[in-house]
C-alpha positions as CSV (number, residue, x, y, z in Angstrom):
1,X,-198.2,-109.4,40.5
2,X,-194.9,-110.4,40.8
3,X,-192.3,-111.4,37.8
4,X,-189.0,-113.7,37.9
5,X,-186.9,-113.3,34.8
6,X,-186.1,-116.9,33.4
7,X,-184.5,-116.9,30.2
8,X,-186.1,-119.1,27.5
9,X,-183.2,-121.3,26.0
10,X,-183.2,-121.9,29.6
11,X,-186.9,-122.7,30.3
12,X,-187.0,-124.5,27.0
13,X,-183.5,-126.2,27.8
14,X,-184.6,-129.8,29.0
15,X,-188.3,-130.1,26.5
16,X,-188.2,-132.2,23.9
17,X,-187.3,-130.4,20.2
18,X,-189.9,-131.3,18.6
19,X,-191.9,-129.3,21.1
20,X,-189.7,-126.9,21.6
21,X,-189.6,-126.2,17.7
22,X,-193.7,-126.5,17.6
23,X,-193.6,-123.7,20.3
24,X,-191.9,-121.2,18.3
25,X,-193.3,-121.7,15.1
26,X,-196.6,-120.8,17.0
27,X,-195.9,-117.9,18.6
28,X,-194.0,-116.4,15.8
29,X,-197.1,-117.0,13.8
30,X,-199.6,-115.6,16.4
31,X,-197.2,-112.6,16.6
32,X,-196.4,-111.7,12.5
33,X,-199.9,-112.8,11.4
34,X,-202.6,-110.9,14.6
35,X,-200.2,-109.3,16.8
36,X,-201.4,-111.6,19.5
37,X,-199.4,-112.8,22.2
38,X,-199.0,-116.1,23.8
39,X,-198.1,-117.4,27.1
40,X,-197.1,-121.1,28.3
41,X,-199.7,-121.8,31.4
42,X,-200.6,-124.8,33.7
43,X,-198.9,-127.6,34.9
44,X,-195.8,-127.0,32.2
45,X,-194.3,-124.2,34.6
46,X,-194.8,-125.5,37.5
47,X,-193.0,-128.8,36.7
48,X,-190.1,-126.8,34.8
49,X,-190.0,-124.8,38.2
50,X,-189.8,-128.0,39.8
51,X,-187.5,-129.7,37.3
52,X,-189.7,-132.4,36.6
53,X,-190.1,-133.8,32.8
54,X,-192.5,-131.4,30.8
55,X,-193.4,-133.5,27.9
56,X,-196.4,-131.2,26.6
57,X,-197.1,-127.2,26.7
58,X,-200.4,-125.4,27.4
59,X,-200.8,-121.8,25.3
60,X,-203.2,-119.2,26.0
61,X,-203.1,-116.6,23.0
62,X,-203.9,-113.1,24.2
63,X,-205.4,-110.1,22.3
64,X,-207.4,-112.5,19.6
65,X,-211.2,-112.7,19.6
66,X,-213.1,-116.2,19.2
67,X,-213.8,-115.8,15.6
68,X,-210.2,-114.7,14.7
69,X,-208.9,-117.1,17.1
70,X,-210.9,-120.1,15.2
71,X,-209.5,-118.7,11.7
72,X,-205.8,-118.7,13.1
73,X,-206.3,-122.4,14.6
74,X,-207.8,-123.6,11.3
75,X,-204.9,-122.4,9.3
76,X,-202.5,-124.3,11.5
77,X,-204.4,-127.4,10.8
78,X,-204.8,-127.4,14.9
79,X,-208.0,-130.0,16.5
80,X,-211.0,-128.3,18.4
81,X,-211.2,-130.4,21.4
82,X,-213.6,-128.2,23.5
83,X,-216.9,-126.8,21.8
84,X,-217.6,-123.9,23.9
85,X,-213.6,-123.8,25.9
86,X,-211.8,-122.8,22.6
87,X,-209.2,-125.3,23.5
88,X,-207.2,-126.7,20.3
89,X,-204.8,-129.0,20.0
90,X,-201.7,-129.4,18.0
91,X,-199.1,-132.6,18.5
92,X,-197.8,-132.1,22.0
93,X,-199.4,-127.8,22.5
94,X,-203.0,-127.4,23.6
95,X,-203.7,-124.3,22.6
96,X,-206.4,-121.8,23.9
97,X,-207.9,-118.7,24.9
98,X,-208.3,-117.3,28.1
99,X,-211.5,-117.7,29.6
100,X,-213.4,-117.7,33.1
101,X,-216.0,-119.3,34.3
102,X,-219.5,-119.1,36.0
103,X,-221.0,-121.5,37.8
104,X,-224.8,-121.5,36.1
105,X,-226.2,-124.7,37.2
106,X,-225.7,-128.0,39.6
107,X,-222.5,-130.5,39.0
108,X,-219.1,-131.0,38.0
109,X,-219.8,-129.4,34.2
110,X,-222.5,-126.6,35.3
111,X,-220.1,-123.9,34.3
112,X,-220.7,-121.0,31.3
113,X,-217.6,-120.0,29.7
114,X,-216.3,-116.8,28.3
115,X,-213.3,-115.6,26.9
116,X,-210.6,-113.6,29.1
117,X,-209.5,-109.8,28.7
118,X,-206.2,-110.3,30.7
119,X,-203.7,-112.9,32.8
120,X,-205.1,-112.1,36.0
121,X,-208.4,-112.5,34.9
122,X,-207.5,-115.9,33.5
123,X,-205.6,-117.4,35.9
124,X,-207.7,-117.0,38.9
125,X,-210.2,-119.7,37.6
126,X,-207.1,-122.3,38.0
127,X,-207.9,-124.3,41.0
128,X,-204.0,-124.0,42.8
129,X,-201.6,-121.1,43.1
130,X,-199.1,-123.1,41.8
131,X,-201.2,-124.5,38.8
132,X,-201.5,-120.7,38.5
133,X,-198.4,-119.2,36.7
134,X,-197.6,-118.4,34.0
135,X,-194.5,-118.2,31.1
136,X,-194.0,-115.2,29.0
137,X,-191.4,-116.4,26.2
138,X,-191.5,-113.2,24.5
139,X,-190.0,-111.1,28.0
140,X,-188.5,-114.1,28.8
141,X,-190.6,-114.2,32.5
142,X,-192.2,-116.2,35.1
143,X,-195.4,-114.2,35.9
144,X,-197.3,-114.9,39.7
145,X,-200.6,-113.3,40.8
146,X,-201.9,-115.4,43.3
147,X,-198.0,-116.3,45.1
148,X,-197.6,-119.8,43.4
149,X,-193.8,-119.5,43.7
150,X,-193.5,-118.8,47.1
151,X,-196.1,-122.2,47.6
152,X,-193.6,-123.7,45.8
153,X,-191.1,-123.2,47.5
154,X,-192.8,-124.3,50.7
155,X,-194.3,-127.5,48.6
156,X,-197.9,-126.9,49.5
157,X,-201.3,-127.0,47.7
158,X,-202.9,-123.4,48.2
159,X,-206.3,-122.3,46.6
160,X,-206.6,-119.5,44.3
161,X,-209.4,-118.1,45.2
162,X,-212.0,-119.5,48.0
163,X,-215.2,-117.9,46.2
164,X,-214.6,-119.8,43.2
165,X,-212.5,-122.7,44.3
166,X,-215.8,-124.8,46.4
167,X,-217.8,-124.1,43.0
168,X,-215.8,-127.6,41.5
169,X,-216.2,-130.6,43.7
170,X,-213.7,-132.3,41.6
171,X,-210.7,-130.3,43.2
172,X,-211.0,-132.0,46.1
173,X,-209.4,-135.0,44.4
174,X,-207.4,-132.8,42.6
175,X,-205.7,-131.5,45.5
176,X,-205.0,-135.4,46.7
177,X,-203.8,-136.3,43.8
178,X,-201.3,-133.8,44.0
179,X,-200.2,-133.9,47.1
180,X,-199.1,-137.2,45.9
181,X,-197.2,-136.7,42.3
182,X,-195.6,-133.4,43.7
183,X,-194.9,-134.5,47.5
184,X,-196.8,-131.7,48.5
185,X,-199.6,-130.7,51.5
186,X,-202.9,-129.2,51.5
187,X,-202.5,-125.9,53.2
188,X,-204.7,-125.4,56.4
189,X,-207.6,-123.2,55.1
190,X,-207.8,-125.2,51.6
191,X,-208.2,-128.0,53.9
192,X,-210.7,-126.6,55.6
193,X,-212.9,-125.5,52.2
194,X,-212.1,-128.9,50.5
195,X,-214.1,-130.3,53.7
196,X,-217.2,-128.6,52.8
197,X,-217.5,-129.3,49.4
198,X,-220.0,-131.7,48.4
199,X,-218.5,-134.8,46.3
200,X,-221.8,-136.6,45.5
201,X,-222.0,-134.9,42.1
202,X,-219.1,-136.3,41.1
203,X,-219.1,-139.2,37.8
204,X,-217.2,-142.5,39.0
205,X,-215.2,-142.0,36.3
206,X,-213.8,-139.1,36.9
207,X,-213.5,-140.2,40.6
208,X,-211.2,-143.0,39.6
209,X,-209.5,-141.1,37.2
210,X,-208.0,-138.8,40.3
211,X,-207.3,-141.6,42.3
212,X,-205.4,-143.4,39.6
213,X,-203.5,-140.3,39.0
214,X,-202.6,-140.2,43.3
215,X,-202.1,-144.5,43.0
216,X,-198.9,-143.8,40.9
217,X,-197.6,-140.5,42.5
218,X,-193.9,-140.1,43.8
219,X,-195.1,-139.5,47.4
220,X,-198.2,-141.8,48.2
221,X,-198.2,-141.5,52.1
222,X,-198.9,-137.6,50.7
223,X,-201.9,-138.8,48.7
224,X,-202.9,-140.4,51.9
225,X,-202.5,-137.5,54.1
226,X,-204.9,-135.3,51.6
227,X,-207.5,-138.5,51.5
228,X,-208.4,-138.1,55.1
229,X,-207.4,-134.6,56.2
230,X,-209.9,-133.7,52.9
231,X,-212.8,-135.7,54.2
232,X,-213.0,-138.0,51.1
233,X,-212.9,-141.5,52.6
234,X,-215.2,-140.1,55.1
235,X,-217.5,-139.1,52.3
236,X,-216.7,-141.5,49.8
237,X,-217.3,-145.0,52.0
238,X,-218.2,-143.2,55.1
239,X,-214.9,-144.7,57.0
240,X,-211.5,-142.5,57.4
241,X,-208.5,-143.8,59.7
242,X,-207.9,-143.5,62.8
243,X,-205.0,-141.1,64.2
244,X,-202.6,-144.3,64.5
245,X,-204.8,-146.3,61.8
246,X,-203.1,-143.3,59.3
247,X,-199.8,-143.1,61.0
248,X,-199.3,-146.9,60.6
249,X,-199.8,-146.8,56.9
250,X,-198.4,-143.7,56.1
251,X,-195.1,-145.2,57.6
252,X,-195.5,-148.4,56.0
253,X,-196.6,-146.1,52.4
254,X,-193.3,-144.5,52.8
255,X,-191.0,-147.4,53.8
256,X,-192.3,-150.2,51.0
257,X,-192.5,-147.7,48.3
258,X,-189.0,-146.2,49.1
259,X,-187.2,-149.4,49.3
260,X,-188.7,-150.7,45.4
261,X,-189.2,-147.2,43.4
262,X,-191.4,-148.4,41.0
263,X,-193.4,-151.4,42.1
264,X,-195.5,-149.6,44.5
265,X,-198.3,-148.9,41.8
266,X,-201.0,-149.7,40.7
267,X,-202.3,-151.3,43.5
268,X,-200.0,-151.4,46.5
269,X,-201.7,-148.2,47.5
270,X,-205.0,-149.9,48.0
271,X,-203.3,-152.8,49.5
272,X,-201.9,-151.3,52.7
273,X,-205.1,-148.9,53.2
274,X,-207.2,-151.8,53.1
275,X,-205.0,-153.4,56.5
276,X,-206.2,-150.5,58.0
277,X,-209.5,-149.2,56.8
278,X,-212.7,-149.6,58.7
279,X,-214.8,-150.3,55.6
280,X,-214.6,-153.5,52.9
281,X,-212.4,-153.1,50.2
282,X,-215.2,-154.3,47.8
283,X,-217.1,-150.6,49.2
284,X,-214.3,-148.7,48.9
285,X,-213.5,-150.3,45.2
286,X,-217.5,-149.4,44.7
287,X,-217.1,-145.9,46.0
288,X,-214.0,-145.0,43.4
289,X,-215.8,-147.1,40.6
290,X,-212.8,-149.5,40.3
291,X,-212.2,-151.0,37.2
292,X,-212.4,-154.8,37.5
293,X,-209.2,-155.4,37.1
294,X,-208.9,-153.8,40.7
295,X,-211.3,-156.1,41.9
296,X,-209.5,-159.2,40.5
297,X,-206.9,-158.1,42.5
298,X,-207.8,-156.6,45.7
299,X,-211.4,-158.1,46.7
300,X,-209.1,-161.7,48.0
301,X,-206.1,-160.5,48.9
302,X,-205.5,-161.4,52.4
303,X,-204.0,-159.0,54.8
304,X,-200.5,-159.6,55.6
305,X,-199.7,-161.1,59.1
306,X,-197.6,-159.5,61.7
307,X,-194.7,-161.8,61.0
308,X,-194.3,-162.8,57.5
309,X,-193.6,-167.0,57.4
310,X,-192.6,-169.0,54.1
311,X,-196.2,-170.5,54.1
312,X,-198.1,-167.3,54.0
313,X,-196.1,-166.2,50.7
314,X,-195.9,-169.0,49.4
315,X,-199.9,-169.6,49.3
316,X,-199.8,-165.8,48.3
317,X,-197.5,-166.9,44.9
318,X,-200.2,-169.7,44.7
319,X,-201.4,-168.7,40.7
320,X,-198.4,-166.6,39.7
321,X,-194.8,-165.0,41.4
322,X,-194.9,-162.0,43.9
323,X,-193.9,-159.9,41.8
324,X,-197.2,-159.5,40.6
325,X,-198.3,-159.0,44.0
326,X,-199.6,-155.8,45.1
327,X,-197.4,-156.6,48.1
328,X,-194.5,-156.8,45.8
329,X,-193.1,-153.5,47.2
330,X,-192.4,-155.2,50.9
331,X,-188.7,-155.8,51.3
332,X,-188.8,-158.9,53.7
333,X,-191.8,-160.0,51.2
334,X,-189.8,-159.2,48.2
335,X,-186.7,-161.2,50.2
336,X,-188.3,-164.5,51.3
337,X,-190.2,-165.0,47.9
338,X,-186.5,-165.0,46.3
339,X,-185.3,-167.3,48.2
340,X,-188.3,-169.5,48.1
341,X,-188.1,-169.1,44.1
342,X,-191.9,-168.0,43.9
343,X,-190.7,-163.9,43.3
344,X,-191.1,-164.9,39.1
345,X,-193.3,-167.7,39.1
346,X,-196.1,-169.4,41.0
347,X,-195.4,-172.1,44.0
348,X,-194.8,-175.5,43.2
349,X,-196.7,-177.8,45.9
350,X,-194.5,-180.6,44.3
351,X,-197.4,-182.9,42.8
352,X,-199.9,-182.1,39.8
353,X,-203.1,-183.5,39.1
354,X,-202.2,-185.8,36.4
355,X,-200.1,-187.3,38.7
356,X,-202.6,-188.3,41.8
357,X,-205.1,-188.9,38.5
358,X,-202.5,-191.3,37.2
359,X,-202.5,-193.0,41.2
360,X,-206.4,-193.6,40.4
361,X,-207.6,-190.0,42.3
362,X,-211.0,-188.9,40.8
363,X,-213.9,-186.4,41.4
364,X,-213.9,-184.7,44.9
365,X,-211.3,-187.4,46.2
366,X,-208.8,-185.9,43.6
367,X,-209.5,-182.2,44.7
368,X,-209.0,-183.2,48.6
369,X,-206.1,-185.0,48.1
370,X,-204.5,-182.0,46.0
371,X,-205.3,-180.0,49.2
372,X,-203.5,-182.1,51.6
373,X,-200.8,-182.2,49.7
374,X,-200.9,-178.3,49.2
375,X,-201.0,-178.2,52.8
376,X,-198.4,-180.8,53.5
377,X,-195.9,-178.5,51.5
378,X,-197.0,-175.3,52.8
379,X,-196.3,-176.5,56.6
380,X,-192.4,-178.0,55.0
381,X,-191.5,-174.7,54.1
382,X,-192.5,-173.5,58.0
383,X,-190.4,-176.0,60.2
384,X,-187.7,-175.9,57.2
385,X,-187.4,-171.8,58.0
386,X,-188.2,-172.7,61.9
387,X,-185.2,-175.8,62.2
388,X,-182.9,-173.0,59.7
389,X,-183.5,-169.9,62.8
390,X,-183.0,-172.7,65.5
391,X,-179.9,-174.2,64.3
């Protein structure tokens, strides 16, 4: 095990009070009323480490049996939230004892659950080194058994422990949706292990839920690195990219969601893999049970043309501006819908239907002459941007 002294005004330094005030009455508490011991765990020290926002803590609470453990949460007015995980929450700190866990029958949950003697113990059932480290504020430490800081420091995704890692399908899409927040790659042998895992016991909704998590990370082309080096679109909807299928959007990933920070998400993820995917959208929303909101969204959207022309965007801004687009992310997109004045609201084709119903228009008469003149306009806006480029 290795240790990196961290004092804790300065771990503490950028959460919020209110947390950072919740913290201490807690462990002051644990300590004068059982002697028991706590430690900050999870995701919180790996984003301090990282010096990303921590906006809640995670406690384990060492050196307390269940019963007493229950007694202590009860008088701090603290919410079970797991029957059989003695997980608690109060405000912003989950708190909880160490356990491990056995894998006793098939699926995602099919795991028996004791408590923990000691940190080792405890954190090797975490699924990544770097999920894996813990804080002790009372010797003011960073504590690493598995080498999570030096996997920082490289930015990679490494397992904890193989045995137990393949025994939870669901950190497959865990390690995707990581690669993605943090900006981080799968290391080679997890790779390898998340390829064999079996994903078909997997609920859709926790599916989705990992993928929603990757659709707004800081580092998408990541997310899409993890999705087919893992083998999930393979196993998923049975269609991964190609080698220049994966380039091609990983570069276009990178380029449309560095130029807007921001707009990329919720959908713009989906809408470039789907110019290059070998399967339907409408599987691939199936496969990652898709809310229908996605759907709306994503089952019409055309794909975008190798050269962008007024006409195309315009159609595209047809029931409301671009910037509702998943495309909204493309600079030249974003550009040309400015100047066409459809980026905020929907295109104007110049007439209405009042106004051809006023002109005696009726029935299906009324509906092909709105087209014509939908297409009429469309077509202006192409030899106005071709006569512009000429002259």
């Amino acid at each position: 095990m290795k240790s990196t002294s961290f004092p804790l005004a300065d771990f503490l330094a950028p959460v919020p009070a209110p947390i950072r005030e919740a913290l201490d009455g807690v462990r002051h508490f644990f300590r004068r009323e059982y002697g028991a011991r706590c430690r900050i765990v999870g995701g919180a020290v790996r984003d301090r480490l990282l010096g990303r926002p921590v906006e809640d803590l995670d406690l384990e609470v060492y050196g307390l049996e269940p019963e007493r453990f229950a007694e202590a949460m009860e008088r701090l007015g603290a919410d079970g939230v797991g029957k059989s995980f003695f997980v608690y929450k109060l405000g912003s700190l989950d708190i909880a004892l160490p356990r491990v866990e056995r894998k006793v029958g098939e699926g995602h949950r099919g795991f028996a659950v004791a408590p923990a003697r000691d940190e080792r113990e405890a954190s090797r059932r975490r699924d990544f080194t770097v999920n894996a480290l813990l804080y002790d504020p009372e010797e003011e430490r960073i504590l690493d058994y598995w080498g999570g800081l030096e996997d920082l420091r490289l930015r990679r995704l490494r397992c904890v422990d193989p045995a137990t890692f393949v025994e939870d399908s669901l950190r497959v899409l865990r390690g995707m949706q990581f690669a993605a927040r943090l900006g981080f790659r799968v290391e080679e042998g997890t790779c390898r292990l998340c390829r064999g895992i079996d994903l078909s016991d997997l609920p859709g909704a926790r599916i989705f839920g990992e993928f929603e998590k990757m659709f707004h990370g800081i580092r998408p082309h990541y997310g899409l690195y993890a999705l087919e080096s893992l083998g999930i679109s393979e196993r998923l909807w049975e269609a991964g990219l190609s080698r220049d299928a994966f380039l091609a959007a990983a570069r276009r990933m990178a380029r449309w969601h560095g130029a807007v920070p921001g707009l990329f998400a919720p959908y713009g993820f989906l809408a470039v893999y789907r110019q290059y995917a070998g399967a339907p959208m409408e599987r691939i929303l199936e496969a990652i049970d898709a809310p229908n909101r996605y759907r709306r969204v994503l089952e019409r959207l055309p794909k975008l043309p190798e050269r962008l022309s007024p006409s195309f965007i315009a159609a595209l801004a047809e029931k409301e501006g671009i910037r509702h687009s998943p495309y909204r992310s493309v600079p030249e997109l974003r550009r040309i819908a400015q100047e066409l004045g459809v980026w905020e609201r929907p295109f104007d084709p110049g007439v209405s239907p009042r106004e051809l119903m006023e002109k005696g228009y009726e029935g299906k008469a009324l509906g092909e002459e709105l087209a014509r003149r939908r297409r009429e306009a469309l077509e202006r806006l192409d030899r106005e941007r071709e006569a512009k480029e000429a002259g």
